[in-house]
N, C-alpha and C positions, 0 to 999 in steps of 0.2 A: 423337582426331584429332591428328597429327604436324606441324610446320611442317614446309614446304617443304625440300629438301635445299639444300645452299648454292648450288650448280650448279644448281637446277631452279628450277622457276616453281612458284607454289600451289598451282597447280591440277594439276598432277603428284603433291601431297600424299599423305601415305596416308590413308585413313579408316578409322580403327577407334572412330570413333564415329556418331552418325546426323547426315545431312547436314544442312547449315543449313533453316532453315524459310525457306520466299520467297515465302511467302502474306502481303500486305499486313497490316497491323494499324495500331491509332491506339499512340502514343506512351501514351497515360494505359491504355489495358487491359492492355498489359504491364507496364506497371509495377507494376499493381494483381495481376497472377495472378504476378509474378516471387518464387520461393521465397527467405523470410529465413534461409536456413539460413547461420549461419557457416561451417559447416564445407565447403562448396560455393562457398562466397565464393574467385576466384581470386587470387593473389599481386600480380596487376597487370593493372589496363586501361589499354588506348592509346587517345586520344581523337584522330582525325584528320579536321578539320573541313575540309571542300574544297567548289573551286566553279571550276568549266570546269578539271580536271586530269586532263585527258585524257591532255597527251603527259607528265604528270609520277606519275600515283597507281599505276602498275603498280611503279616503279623505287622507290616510298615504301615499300609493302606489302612487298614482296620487301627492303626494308633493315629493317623495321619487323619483319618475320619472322625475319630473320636473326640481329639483335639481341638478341631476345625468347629465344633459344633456352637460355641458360642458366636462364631463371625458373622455378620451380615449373609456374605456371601462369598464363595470358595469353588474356584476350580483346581483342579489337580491335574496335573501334569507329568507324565511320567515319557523320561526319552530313554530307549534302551538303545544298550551300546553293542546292536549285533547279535543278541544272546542266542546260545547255543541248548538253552535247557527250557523248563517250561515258563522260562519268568513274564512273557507276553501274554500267554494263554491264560496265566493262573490272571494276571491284569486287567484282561478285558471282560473279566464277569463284576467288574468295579463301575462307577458312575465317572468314568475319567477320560482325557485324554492322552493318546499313547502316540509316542511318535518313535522310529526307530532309525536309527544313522547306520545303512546298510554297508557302510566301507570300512572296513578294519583299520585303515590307514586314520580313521578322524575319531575310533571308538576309543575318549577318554574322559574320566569326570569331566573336566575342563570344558570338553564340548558339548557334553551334556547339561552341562549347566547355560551355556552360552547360547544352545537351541532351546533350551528352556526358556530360557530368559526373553527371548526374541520372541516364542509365540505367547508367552505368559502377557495376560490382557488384566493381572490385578494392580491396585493401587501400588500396594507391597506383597512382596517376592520372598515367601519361605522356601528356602532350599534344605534337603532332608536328603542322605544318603540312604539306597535303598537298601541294607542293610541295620538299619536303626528303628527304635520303635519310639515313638514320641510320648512324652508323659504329660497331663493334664495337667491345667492352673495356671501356668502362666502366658500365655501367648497372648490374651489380652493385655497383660501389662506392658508385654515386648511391643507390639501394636500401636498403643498408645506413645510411648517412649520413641520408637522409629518416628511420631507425628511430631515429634519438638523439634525445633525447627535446627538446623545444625548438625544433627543425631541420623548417622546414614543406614546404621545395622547395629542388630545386638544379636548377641549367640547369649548360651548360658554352657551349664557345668553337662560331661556325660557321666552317670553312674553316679557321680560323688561329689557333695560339693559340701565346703566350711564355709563358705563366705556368708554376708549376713547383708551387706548392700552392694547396691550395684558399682562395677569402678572400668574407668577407660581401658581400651586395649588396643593395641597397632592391629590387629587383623580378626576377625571372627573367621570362625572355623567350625567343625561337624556340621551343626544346625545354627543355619544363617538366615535371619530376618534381614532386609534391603529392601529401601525404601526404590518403586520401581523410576523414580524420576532422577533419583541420583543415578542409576545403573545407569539411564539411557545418557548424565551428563558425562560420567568418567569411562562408560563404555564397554560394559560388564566384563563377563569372562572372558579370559583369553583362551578360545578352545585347542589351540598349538601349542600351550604349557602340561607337557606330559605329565606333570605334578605341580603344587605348591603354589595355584591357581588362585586356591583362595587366597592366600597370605598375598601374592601380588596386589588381586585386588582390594582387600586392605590397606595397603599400604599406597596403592593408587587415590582412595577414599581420603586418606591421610591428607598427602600432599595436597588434595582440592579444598582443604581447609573443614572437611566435616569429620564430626565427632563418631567413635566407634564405643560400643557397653557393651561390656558382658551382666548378666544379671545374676542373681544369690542364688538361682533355681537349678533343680536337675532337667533338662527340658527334654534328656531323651537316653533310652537305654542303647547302648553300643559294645560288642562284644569287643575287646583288645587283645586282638593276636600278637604274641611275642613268640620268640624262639628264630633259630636258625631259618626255620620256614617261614616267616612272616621277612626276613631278611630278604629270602630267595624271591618269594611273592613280589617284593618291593620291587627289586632288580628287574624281575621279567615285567612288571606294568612301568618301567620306566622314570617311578615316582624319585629317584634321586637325579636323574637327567632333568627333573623338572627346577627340581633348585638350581642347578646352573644355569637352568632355561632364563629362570627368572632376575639370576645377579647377572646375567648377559644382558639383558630386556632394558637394565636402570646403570650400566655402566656411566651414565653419563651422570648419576645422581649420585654423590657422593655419600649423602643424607641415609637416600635409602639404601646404599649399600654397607652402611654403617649397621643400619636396622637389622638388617639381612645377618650381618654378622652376630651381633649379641644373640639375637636369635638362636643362630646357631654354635654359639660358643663354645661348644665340648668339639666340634666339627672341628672348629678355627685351631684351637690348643691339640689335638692330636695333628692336624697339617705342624705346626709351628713346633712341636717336637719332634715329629720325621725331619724336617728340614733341618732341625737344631743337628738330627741326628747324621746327614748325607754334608753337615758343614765338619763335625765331627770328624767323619770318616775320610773328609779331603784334610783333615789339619795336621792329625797323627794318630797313629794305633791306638796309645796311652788313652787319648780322647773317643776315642771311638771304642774301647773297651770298655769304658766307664757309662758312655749313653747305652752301651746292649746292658749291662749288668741295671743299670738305674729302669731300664724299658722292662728286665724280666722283674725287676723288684715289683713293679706299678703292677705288673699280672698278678705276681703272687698276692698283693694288697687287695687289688679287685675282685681275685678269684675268694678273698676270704673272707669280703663281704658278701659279694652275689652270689655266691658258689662258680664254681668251674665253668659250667654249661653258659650262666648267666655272664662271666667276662667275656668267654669265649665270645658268645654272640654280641656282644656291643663292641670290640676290638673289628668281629668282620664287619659290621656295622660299618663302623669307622671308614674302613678299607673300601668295601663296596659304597658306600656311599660316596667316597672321592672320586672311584672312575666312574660313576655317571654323572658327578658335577661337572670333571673334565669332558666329559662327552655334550652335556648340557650346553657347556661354556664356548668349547669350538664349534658349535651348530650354528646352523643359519636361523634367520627368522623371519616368522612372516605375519602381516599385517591380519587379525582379527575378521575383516571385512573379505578378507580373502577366503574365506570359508565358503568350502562348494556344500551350500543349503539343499542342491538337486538331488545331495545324496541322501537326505533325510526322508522320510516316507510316515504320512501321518496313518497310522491304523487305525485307529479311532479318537472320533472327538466325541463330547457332552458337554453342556451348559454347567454356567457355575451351579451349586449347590446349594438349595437354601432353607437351612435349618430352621424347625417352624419352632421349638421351641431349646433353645440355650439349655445345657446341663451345666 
């Protein structure tokens, strides 16, 4: 089977192999009947975790194909999380594999990348939000680079990049190349991190002594929501519960929770001025009239760089993003392997992809 021409859609494809299979199946019997043959093993799987991308997963596949084209050999993987619109439908006129996690309760990147990962059969493991559109030229060099020995992932720039060589990073993020023998050594994603999934496993990657790169390149276009609403967004998918998910996860690593910190440094120093401000307000009035007047100066300063709208929303920021760390932080948690796979349902599978001639 051929990827798409550059000008065409997938489904234009040529087939000279048998069509995908679209007969349901549970996630665990394929895995159990799926052939350990190395030499059937493809070059590279793409793990494309999605949920209501409807107007976005036609324009992904078709970058996601385009990309793919210099590889040996490519299968694509796409797990959706439940979706309510046509994001399956418009999917399966593609040469791919679709799996879907039919329990609301497990539908989060995090898991989607985690059942990715699991039935994903390539050497190295492209993960691609399905939302993004992937840009050509570099994913050979990524490829290459992932094969040196040390070197577990490399992500690159979205939309915009100054950099000119390639330089270490604690965690790869959007579009993440992984090497698939490291994943199976530190034990990929954690699909019960509501958020910041990647960045754990990063910094997992870290601690086992391999090397993480970003590269000079733009490798993918990605739209970036801001405003109020992209705040609110955040909130309801849980993604700030995920950062306390994850400095709960490494309590006991000092290291990484130092990492964790810098990271999030603007987080730390807004906590560290409310605190400055409630030690304030037990000390004396005097004190505590000087932290409100110094807290309204800092808005007027913000608001007169970002404008209005602009502090506003980084202050709720602030604010919402605390009570879903505290909510992160007092949660329980549960072991990776604990993952009910029964609720997974493959819709269709297809054979890797094999480009007859590299563009």
């Amino acid at each position: 089977m051929t990827l798409a021409d550059d000008d065409n859609s997938a489904g234009t494809a040529e087939q000279d192999t048998a069509p995908p299979d679209d007969r349901p199946h549970s996630l665990p019997a394929v895995l159990d009947r799926r052939p350990d043959d190395p030499a059937t093993r493809p070059s590279l799987s793409v793990v494309i975790p999605t949920l209501n991308e409807a107007d976005h997963v036609a324009d992904c596949l078709d970058s996601v194909l385009r990309a793919c084209r210099p590889v040996d050999s490519t299968e694509v993987v796409l797990v959706d999380s439940n979706s309510t619109d046509e994001t399956v439908v418009i999917a399966r006129e593609y040469p791919i594999t679709i799996l879907r996690i039919d329990d609301d309760a497990y539908t989060t990147p995090g898991a989607g990348r985690y059942v990715g990962g699991l039935a994903a059969r390539g050497e190295k493991i492209l993960f691609v939000d399905g939302d993004t559109e992937l840009t050509r030229g570099w994913l050979t060099d990524a490829m290459a680079l992932v094969a040196e020995d040390r070197v577990a992932a490399v992500d690159g720039h979205l939309n915009a990049c100054g950099a000119t060589t390639p330089r270490p990073i604690q965690a790869p993020h959007g579009v993440m190349l992984y090497d698939a023998t490291v994943l199976d050594k530190i034990g990929g994603f954690d699909p019960f991190l509501r958020g910041y999934e990647d960045v754990d496993l990063g910094l997992r990657a870290g601690a086992a002594g391999y090397e993480r790169v970003r590269l000079p390149a733009v490798v993918a276009e990605h739209a970036r929501p801001t405003g109020v609403s992209e705040v609110r967004r955040r909130w309801q998918n849980d993604y700030f519960t995920g950062i306390g998910q994850t400095a709960r996860k490494h309590l006991r690593s000092p290291t990484t929770l130092a990492k964790l910190a810098v990271r999030k440094w603007d987080l730390m120093a807004f906590l560290g001025w409310c605190s400055l401000g409630v030690v304030s307000a037990l000390v004396a009035l005097p004190a505590s009239a000087a932290w409100t007047v110094a807290t309204a100066l800092m808005f007027v300063v913000d608001a007169a760089w970002e404008g209005v709208s602009g502090a506003r929303e980084r202050w709720l920021r602030y604010v919402v993003a605390w009570l879903g760390i505290a909510r992160g932080l007092l949660g329980g948690r549960r072991s990776p392997e604990s993952f009910p796979l029964d609720t997974v349902t493959v819709v269709a599978t297809a054979p890797p992809t094999h480009p007859k001639a590299p563009s």
